[in-house]
MIFI-302053 format. One record per residue (C-alpha): x, y, z. Coordinates in steps of 0.05 Angstrom, whole numbers, padded with zeros to 5 digits, always signed. Each point is the difference from the previous one (the first is absolute). Example, Ala and Ser with C-alpha at 12.3 -4.5 7.8 and 13.67 -1.06 7.14 Angstrom:
REM residues 2
+00246-00090+00156 +00027+00069-00013 
END
This chain:
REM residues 864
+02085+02257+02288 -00041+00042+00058 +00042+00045+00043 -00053+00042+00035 -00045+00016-00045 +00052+00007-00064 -00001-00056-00046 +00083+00001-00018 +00015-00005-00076 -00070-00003-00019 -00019+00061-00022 +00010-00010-00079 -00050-00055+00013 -00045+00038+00044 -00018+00046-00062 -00012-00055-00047 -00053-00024+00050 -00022+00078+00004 -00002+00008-00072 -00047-00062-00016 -00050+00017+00062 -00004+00070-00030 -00021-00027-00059 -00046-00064+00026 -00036+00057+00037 -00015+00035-00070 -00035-00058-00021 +00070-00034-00041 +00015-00063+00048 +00077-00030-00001 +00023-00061+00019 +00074+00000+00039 +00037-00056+00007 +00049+00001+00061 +00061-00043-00003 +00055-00024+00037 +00031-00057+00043 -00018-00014+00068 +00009+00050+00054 +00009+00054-00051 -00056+00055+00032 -00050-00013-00050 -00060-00006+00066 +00033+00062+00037 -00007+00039-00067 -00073-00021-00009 -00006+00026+00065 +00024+00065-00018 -00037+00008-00061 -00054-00009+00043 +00012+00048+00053 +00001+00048-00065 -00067-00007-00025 -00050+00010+00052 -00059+00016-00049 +00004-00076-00029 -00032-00060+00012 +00050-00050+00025 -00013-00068-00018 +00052-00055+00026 +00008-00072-00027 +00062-00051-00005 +00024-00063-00025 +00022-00063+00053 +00051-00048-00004 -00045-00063+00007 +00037-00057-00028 -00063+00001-00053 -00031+00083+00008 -00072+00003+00011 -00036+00024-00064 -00012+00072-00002 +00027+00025+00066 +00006+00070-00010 -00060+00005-00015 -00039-00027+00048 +00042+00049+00043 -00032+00055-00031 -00069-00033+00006 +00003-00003+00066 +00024+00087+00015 -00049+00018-00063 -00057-00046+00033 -00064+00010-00046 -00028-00038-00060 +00085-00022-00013 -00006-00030+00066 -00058-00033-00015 +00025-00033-00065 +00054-00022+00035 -00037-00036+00054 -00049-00022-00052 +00061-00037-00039 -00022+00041-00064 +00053-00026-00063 +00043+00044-00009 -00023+00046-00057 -00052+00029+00052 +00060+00013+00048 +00045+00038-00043 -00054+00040-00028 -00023+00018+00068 +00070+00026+00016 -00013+00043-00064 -00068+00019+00021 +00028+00016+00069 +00056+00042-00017 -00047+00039-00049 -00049+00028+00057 +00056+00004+00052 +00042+00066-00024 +00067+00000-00011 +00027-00067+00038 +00069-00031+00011 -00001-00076-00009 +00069-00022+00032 +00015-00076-00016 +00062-00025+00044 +00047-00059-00023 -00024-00014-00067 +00047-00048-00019 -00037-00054+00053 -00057+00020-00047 -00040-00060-00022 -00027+00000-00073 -00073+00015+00018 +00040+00073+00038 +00035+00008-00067 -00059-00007-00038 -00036+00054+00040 +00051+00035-00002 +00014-00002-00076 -00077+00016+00007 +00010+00067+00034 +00065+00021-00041 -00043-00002-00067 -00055+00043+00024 +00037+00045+00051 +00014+00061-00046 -00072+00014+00007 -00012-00007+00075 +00015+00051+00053 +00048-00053+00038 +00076-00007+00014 +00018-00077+00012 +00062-00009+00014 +00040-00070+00006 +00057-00028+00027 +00045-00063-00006 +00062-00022+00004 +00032+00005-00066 +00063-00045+00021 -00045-00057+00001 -00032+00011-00067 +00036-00048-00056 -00016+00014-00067 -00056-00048+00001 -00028+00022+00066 -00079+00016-00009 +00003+00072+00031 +00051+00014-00053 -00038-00022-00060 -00062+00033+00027 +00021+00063+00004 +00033-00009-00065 -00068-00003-00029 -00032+00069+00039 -00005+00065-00049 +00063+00042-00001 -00035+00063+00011 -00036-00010+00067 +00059-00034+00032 +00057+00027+00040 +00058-00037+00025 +00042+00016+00073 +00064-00039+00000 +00023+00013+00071 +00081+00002+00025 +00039-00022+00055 +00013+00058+00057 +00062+00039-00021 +00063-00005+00059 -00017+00069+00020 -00082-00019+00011 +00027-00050+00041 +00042+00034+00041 -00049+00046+00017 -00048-00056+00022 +00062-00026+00035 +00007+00065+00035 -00080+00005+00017 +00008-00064+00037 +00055+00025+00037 +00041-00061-00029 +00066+00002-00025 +00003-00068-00046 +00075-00014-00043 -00016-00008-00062 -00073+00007-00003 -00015+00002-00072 +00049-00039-00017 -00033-00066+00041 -00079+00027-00016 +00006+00021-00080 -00031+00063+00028 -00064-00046+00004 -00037+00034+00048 -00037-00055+00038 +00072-00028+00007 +00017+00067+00027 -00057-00007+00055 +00012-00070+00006 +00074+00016+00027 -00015+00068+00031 -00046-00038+00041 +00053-00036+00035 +00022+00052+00046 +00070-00019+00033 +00000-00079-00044 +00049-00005-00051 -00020+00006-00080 -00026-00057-00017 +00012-00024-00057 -00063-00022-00038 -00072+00020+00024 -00021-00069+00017 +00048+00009+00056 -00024+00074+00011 -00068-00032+00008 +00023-00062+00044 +00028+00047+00047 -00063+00036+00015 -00041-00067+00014 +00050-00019+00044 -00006+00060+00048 -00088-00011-00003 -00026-00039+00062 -00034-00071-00015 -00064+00020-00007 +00027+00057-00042 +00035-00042-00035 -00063-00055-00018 -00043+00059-00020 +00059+00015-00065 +00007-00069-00014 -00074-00007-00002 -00001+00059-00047 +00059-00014-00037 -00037-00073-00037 -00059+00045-00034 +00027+00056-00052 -00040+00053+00007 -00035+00029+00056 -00019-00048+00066 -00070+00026+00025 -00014+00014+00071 -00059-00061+00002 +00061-00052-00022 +00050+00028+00044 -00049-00008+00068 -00020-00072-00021 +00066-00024+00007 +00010+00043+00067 +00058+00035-00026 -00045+00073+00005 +00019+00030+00063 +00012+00076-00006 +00073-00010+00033 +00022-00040-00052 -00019+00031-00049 +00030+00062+00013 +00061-00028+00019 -00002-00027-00079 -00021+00064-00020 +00045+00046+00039 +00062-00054-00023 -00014+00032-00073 -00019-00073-00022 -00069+00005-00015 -00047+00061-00013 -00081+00010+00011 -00040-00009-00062 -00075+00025+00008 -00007-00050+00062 +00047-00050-00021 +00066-00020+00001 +00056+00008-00066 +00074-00008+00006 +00028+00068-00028 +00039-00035-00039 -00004-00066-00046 +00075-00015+00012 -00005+00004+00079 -00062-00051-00003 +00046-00053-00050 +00057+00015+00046 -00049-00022+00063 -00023-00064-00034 +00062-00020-00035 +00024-00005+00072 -00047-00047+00028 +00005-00070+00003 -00034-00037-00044 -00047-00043+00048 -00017+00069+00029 -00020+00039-00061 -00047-00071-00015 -00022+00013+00072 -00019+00078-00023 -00038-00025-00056 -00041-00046+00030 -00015+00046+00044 -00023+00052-00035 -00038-00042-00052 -00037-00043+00058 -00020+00077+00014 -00024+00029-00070 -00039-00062-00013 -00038+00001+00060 -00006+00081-00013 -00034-00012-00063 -00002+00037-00067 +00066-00005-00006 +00034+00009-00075 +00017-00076-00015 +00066+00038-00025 +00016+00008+00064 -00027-00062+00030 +00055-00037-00057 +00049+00046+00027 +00000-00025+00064 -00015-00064-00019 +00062-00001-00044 +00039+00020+00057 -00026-00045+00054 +00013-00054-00044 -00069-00018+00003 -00016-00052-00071 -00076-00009+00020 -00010+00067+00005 +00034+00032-00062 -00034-00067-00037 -00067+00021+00029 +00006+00084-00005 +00045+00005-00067 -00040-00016-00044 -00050+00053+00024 +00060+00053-00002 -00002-00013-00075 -00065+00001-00006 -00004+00080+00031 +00058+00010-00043 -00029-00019-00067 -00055+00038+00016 +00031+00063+00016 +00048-00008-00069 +00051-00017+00045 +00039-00060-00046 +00061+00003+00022 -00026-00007+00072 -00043-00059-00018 +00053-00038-00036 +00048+00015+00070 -00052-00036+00048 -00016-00049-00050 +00075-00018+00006 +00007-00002+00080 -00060-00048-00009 +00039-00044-00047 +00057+00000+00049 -00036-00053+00033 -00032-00034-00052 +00021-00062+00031 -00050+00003+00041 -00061+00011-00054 -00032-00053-00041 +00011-00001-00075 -00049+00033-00032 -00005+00056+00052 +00075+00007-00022 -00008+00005-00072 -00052+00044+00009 +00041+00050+00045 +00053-00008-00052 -00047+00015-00060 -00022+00072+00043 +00068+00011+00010 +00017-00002-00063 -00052+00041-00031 +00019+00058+00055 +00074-00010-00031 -00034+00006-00072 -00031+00061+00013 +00055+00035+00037 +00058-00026-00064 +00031-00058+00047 -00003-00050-00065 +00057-00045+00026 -00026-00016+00067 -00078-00004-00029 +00026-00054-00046 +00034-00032+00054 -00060+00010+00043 -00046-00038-00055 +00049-00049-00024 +00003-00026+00083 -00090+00013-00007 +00014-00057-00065 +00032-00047+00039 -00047-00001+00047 -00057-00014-00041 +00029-00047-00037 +00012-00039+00060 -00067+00011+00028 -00026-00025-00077 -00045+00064-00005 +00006+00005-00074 -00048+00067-00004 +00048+00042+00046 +00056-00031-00033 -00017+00029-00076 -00015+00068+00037 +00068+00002+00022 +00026-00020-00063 -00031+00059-00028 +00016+00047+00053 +00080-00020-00013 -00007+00008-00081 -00030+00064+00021 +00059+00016+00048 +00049-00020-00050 -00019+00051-00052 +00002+00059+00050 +00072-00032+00013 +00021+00006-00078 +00008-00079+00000 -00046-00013-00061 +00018-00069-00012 -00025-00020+00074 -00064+00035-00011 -00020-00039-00062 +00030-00060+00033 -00053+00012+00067 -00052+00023-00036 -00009-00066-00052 +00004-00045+00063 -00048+00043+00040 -00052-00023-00055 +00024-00068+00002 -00015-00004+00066 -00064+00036+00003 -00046-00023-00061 -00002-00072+00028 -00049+00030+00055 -00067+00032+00007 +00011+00066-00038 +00012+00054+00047 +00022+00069+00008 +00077-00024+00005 -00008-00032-00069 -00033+00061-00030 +00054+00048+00024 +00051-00053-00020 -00023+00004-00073 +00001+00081+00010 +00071-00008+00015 +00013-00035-00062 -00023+00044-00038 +00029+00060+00029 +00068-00037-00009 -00014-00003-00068 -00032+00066-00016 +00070+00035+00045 +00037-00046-00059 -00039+00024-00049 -00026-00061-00027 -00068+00024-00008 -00037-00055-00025 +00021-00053+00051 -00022+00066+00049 -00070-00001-00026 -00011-00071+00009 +00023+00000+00077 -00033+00064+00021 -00075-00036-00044 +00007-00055+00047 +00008+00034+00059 -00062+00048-00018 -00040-00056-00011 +00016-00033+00065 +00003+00060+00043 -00076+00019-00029 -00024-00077+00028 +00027+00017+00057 -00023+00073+00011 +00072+00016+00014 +00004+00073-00015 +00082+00004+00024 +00015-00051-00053 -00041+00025-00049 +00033+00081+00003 +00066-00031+00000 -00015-00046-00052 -00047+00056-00046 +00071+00042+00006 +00047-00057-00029 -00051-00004-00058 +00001+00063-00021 +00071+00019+00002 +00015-00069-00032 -00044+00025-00062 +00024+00068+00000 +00074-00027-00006 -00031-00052-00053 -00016+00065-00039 -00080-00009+00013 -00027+00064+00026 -00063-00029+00020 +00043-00028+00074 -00009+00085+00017 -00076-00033+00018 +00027-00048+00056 +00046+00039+00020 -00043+00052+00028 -00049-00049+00014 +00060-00022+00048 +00016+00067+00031 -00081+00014+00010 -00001-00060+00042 +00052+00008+00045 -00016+00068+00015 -00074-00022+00019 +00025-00057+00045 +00052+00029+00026 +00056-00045-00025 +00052+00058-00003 +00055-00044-00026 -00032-00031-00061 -00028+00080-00010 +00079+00029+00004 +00023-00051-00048 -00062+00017-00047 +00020+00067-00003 +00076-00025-00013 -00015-00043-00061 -00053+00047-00030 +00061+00052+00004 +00049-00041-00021 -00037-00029-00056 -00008+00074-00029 +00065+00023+00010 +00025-00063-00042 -00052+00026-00054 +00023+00070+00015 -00073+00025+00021 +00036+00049+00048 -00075+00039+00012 -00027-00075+00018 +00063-00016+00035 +00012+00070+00036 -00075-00006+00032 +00010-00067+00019 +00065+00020+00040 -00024+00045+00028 -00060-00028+00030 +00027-00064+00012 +00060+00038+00040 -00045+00041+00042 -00032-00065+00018 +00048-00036+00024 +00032+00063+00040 -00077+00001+00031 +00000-00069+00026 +00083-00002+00013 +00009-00052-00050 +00075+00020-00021 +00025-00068-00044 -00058+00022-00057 +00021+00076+00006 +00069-00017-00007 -00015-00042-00057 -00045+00054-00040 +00050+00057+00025 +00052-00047-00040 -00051-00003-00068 -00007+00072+00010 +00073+00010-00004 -00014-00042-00066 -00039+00041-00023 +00033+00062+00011 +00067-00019-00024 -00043-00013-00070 -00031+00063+00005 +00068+00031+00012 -00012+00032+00072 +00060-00030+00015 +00010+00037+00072 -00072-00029+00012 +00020-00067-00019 +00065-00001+00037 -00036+00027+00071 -00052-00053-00007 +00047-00057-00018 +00059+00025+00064 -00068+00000+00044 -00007-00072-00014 +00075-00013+00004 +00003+00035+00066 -00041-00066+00031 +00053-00053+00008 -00055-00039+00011 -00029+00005-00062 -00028-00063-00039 +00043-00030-00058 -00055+00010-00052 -00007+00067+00019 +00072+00026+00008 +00014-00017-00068 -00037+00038-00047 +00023+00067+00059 +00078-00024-00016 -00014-00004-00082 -00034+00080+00007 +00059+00026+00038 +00054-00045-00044 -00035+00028-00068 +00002+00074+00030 +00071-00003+00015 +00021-00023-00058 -00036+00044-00046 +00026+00058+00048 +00068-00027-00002 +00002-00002+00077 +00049-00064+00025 -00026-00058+00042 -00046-00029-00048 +00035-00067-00008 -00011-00008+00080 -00074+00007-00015 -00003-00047-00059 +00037-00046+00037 -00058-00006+00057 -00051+00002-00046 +00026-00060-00050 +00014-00046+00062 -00080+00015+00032 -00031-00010-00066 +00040-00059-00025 -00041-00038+00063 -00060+00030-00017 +00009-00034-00070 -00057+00054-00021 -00002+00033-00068 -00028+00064+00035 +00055+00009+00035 +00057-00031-00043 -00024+00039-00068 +00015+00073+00035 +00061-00014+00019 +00023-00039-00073 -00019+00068-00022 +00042+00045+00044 +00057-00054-00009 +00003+00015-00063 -00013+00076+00004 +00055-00003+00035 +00040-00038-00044 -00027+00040-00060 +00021+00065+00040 +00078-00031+00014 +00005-00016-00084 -00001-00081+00020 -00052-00018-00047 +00017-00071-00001 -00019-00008+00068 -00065+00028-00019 -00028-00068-00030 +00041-00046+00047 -00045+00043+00057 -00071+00001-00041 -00004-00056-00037 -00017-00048+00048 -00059+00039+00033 -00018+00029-00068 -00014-00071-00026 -00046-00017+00062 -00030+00065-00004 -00023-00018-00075 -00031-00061+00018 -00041+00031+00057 -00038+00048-00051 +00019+00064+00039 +00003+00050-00047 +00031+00064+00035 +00051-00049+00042 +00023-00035-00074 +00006+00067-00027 +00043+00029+00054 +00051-00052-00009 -00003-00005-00068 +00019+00068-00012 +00058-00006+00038 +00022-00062-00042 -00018+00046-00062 +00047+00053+00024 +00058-00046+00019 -00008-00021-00075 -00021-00071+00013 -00062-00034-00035 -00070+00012+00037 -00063-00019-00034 -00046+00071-00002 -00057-00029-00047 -00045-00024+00054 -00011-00003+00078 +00040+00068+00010 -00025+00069+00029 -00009+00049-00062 +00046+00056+00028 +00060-00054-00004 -00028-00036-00050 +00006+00071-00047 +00063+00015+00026 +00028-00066-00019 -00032+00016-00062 +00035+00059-00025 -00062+00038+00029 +00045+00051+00044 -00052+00047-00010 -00062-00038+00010 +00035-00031+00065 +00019+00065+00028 -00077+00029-00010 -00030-00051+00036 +00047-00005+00058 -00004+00080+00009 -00087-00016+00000 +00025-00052+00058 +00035+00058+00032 +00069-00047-00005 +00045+00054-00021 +00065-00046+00014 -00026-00049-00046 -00017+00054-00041 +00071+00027-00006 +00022-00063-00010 -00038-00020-00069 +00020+00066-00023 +00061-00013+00008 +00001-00061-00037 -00020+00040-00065 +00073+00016-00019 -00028+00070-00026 +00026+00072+00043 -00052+00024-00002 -00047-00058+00037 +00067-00014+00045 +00004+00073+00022 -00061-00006+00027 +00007-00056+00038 +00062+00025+00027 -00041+00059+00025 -00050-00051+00035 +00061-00035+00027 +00036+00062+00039 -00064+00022+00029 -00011-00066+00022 +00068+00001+00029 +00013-00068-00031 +00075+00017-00006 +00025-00074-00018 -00052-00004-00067 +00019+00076-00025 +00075-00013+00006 -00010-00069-00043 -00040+00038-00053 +00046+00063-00008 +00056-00058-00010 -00040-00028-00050 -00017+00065-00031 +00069+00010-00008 +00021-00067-00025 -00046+00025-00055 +00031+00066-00016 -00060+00048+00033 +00038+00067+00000 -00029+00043+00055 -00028-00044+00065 -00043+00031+00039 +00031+00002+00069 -00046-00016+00058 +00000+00016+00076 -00037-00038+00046 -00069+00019+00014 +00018-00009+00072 +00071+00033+00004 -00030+00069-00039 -00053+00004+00057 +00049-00004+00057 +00027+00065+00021 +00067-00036+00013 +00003-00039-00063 -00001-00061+00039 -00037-00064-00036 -00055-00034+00036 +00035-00045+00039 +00055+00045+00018 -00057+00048+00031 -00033-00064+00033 +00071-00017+00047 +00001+00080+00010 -00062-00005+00028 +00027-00060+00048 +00069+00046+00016 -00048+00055+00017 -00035-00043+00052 +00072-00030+00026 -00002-00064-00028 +00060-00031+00000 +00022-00034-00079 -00012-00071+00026 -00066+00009+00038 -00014+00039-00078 +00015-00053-00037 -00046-00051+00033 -00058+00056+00004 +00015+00009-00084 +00013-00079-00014 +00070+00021-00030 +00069-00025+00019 +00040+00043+00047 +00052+00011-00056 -00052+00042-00046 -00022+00039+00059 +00082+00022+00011 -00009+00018-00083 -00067+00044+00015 +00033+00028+00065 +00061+00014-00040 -00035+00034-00068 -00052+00046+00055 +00066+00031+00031 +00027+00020-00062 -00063+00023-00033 -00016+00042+00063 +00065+00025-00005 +00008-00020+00087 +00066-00046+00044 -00052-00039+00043 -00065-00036-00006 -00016+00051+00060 +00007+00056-00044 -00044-00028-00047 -00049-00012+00045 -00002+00073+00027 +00006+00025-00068 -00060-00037-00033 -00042+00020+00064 +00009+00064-00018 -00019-00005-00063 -00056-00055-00011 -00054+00059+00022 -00046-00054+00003 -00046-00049-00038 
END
């Protein structure tokens, strides 16, 4: 809050703002992200902030409240004060790669430049994607940019929030910003000569509700803001008072050319508005100062005269011209106007798709639909089909089924047999992203039944292309093979290249899995195509099965290059469902390769997305389940829980197999070997008759070691199949070659011999695989071993506090004020285990409070 020129209470986040301009201007860019509820300051400190860098380049944009936001807002904002070849793309209607990178390009020549983005949280997913866009590349521009939202409206599945969960630590800084202390507001109370009873008290210490009631001079406190804001329209004179409801329909900012075709311009009136505090000047135009006092105004309007408003002002922008359709809808929403939202929404979604704005698209696509009454049939199912593909690509499964299971019904009533087998497809296809396995086989046998009656096509070629990925994901490889020949074969008559990369990649993973490395050949025959036609998808999911496929043959090299190209990929064309899903095999893969706090950040970075697909989640909850319990952290059971109930739907050996195994490392870890083969046997069996050598072996082993019968002549891995053996040694050489030290440990251990198990205890403590050493120093002294070597966590010896890994993870969460709950949800533990770290931390640090702790390990962390 302004008094004068002081911002009150601010000055804490005054420096921050400093701090990361001082270091933009040396060439090391930061991203700040403002936050707090409405009316908290967050434009008055910008304002400041400004006022204290007069050698920058300020660059303005903000987010509106249209009931669908016009794609990339903010950034034609800064178009139009940058002007230049950015302004030219943006007239042009360049896509959006040639946008963003002329932000880059612009903020490269322009010296050291402060991008300030107001009211993210209206942001629509085309501003979050440039955004997201920025935030990856800002640490090496000379630029500040600095957002802010309203962080009481962001849920946990609010887009802003998983966006920013997914911007690099280092470059961004976050400014959490607090209600006005009683004695801030009395002084404001004093510097408006007012003398209001219990001021803070009725306001929070909010400071627009501050001004709101100081603004009242002689009234009495009222006692919400809408009445604050009621009372000042009240006092305006009618023309005064037509000019704010006029402004109050269009979020935003009302431009001077708008306001004089509908006569409500004259300079009286509008600085009665102004000089009211209602409304301030905006480069020309007109912008309630706040977006609380322009709700307030139109909440209070009768119905019939808001519809009034926007017919008004829409009869105006269309006979303006070039117009943002968003906006036309808007208004057209609001007038209740069918023929026009019908007529212009469909063109809304159109800018929005083409601008990456999905979740846009699928909103007008569903004010259309709101009067689908009114359309004929097949212009209906084919507004439902777009909307349901802008649900699939933004992870709205439900309503895109729903949206293509209405599409069905449709064309089975209009007897269009074609679209009907492509929607069958597209709903086996939905159904496997949903985990519901059985419904995608189900859809995709009766999309073929449907479609191979007819003139072959394109829908039956990628029907048969979804077979056989159904049956390569299920690891039934030679069924695979057939589908994905027949869809080759089609798709080449028909000179269909997107069939034919989607197919080529089904192939070749199928024959990989089928243990035939000659499907490597497709496979990149696959990922060549769709990077030369541009078919991004079917190019991030090459990369995901060629890394999958060699982290299940544990070709880390293969598998580590593949990662990481197929990761930088997808961050370069903002294709976050495939980088999730690789960032979940690279846990994988590091968990094997024992960089377990690798594996654990990659697999909570996937967790963190509540979003997060069902066949992708799982193999992220089996990493962090399998760490904790080798660790001997709590909350695994929670985490095995999840995971069983996903990939029981999913009815997928690739997923199912993983877990069986850490079941029954679990089990095996607890002493319960009998539920060892009640766990295994079942997948094991399957497994077996699928031919995959290095999945059989990694359950048989586990049967092996819970002393039940597994067969280790044939069709098993050779490191288990040695172990099983009586090979300790043999085992343990090839899985230290593999670099698989806990595997390692663990076939030494099963030698029975000191000498062998000493060593693998030595592996184990390093490791910090607490659970496995304990078990095997029992054992050792079930056998009568003398003198046990006595370990100390790899983890716990490094910390100058002796504190374990996770117990220096929640100090690092006390240190930045967290309280235990908001820990435990950041550390996917219950709240209970937290109260156990919180607890063992005190006493190890020898300190009364978790504020002491805090202070002490500030102190002392001397940085990283």
């Amino acid at each position: 809050m302004v008094t004068g020129m002081h911002l009150l209470e601010r000055d804490g986040a005054l420096r921050l703002l400093d701090e990361c301009a001082r270091s933009a201007a040396a060439g090391a860019g930061r991203l700040v992200l403002v936050g707090g509820e409405a009316g908290i300051g967050k434009s008055a400190l910008l304002q400041a902030f400004v006022q204290r860098q007069p050698k920058a380049r300020i660059l303005w944009g903000a987010c509106d409240a249209l009931t669908t936001p016009r794609p990339l807002g903010p950034l034609h904002d800064i178009a139009l004060q940058v002007k230049g070849p950015l302004l030219a793309a943006v007239l042009a209607g360049a896509d959006r790669h040639v946008l963003f990178t002329g932000v880059i390009d612009e903020l490269q020549r322009g010296g050291h430049t402060l991008v300030l983005i107001e009211d993210a949280h209206w942001a629509d997913e085309a501003t979050l994607d440039f955004i997201k866009f920025l935030g990856r590349r800002i640490d090496r521009l000379s630029a500040s940019v600095v957002l802010t939202y309203r962080d009481d409206e962001l849920g946990p599945r609010h887009p802003l929030r998983l966006m920013t969960g997914e911007l690099p630590r280092s470059a961004v800084r976050r400014l959490a910003l607090e209600h006005l202390s009683p004695a801030a507001v009395s002084r404001l109370a004093a510097a408006a000569g007012r003398s209001v009873p219990d001021l803070h008290q009725i306001t929070g210490g909010n400071p627009f509700f501050v001004t709101e009631v100081l603004a009242e001079p002689g009234a009495t406190t009222p006692p919400t803001i809408r009445d604050a804001v009621l009372a000042r329209t009240s006092r305006l004179s009618a023309r005064a008072r037509q000019l704010a409801e006029l402004a109050s329909i269009s979020p935003g900012r009302t431009e001077p050319w708008l306001l004089a075709a509908a006569g409500v311009d004259d300079p009286e009136s509008m600085e009665e508005c102004l000089n009211a505090g209602m409304v301030r000047p905006d480069d020309g135009s007109l912008a309630f100062r706040h977006e609380l006092a322009r709700r307030a105004v139109v909440e209070s309007l009768e119905p019939r005269r808001v519809r009034e408003l926007h017919q008004r002002v829409l009869a105006i922008l269309k006979q303006r011209g070039g117009v943002s359709p968003a906006r036309l809808v808007h208004h057209a929403l609001g007038a209740g106007d069918a023929d026009e939202v019908l007529r212009l929404g469909p063109a809304a979604a159109a800018e929005a798709v083409s601008l990456g704005a999905h979740r846009e698209a699928a909103s007008h696509y569903e004010s259309v639909l709101r009067f689908a009454e009114r359309v004929p049939a097949q212009e209906r199912a084919r507004l439902l089909e777009r909307l349901a593909y802008e649900c699939y690509l933004t992870d709205r499964i439900d309503r895109a089924v729903a949206a293509r299971e209405s599409a069905l019904q449709l064309w089975r009533q209009l007897g269009d047999r074609r679209c009907e087998g492509e929607t069958l497809r597209w709903l086996s296809r939905l159904s496997w992203f949903a985990g519901r396995r059985a419904d995608a086989d189900r859809y995709a046998l009766a999309a073929i039944d449907v479609l191979e009656p007819l003139a072959p096509g394109r829908e039956l070629a990628m029907a048969y292309s979804n077979r056989a990925q159904l049956a390569m994901l299920s690891h039934d490889a030679d069924v695979a093979v057939d589908w994905a020949r027949r869809a080759i074969d089609l798709a080449d008559r028909l000179g269909d290249q997107d069939t034919l990369s989607h197919a080529l990649n089904n192939l070749g993973t199928a024959q990989i899995v089928g243990g035939d490395d000659s499907g490597w050949a497709p496979l990149a025959r696959s990922l060549e195509l769709a990077l030369d036609r541009g078919f991004e998808e079917h190019a991030a999911r090459a990369y995901t099965n060629l890394a999958s496929n060699a982290i299940a043959l544990k070709r880390y090299t293969d598998a580590g290059a593949y990662l990481d190209r197929g990761i930088a990929y997808c961050e370069a064309h903002d294709l976050d469902s495939w980088r999730l899903y690789m960032l979940a095999y690279r846990a994988r893969a590091r968990l094997e390769q024992c960089d377990w706090d690798g594996a654990s950040a990659d697999a909570e970075a996937v967790l963190r997305q509540p979003s997060t697909a069902a066949v992708t989640r799982v193999p992220a909850l089996i990493v962090l389940a399998t760490l904790r319990l080798r660790r001997g952290d709590p909350d695994a059971e929670s985490l095995l829980q999840e995971a069983r109930a996903l990939a029981e739907d999913t009815a997928e050996l690739q997923r199912l197999a993983p877990l069986a195994a850490t079941l029954a490392e679990a089990a095996w870890l607890a002493g319960d070997l009998e539920n060892i083969a009640r766990t295994v046997r079942p997948i094991y069996e399957r497994a077996r008759e699928r031919g995959d050598a290095w999945v059989t072996g990694s359950l048989a082993v586990w049967l092996w070691r819970g002393g039940a019968a597994a067969d280790a002549s044939a069709g098993v891995a050779e490191p288990h199949r040695r172990e099983m053996a009586g090979d300790w040694e043999g085992a343990a050489r090839l899985w230290g070659s593999l670099g698989c030290r806990y595997e390692q440990a663990l076939s030494l251990a099963s030698s029975r011999l000191e000498r062998p198990q000493g060593a693998a205890l030595a592996i184990l403590d390093e490791l910090g695989a607490t659970a496995a050493a304990q078990s095997l120093r029992r054992r050792m002294r079930a056998d009568g071993v003398r003198r046990i070597p006595r370990g100390k966590r790899a983890s716990t010896r490094k910390n100058p506090f002796g504190l374990t890994r996770r117990e220096a993870e929640v100090l690092a969460h006390l240190i930045d004020g967290h309280r235990n709950a908001a820990i435990a949800k950041k550390l996917f533990l219950s709240e209970k285990t937290v109260d156990h770290h919180v607890s063992a931390i005190l006493q190890k640090l020898n300190v009364a409070s978790r504020e002491e702790a805090a202070a002490l390990a500030r102190g002392g962390s001397g940085g990283s």
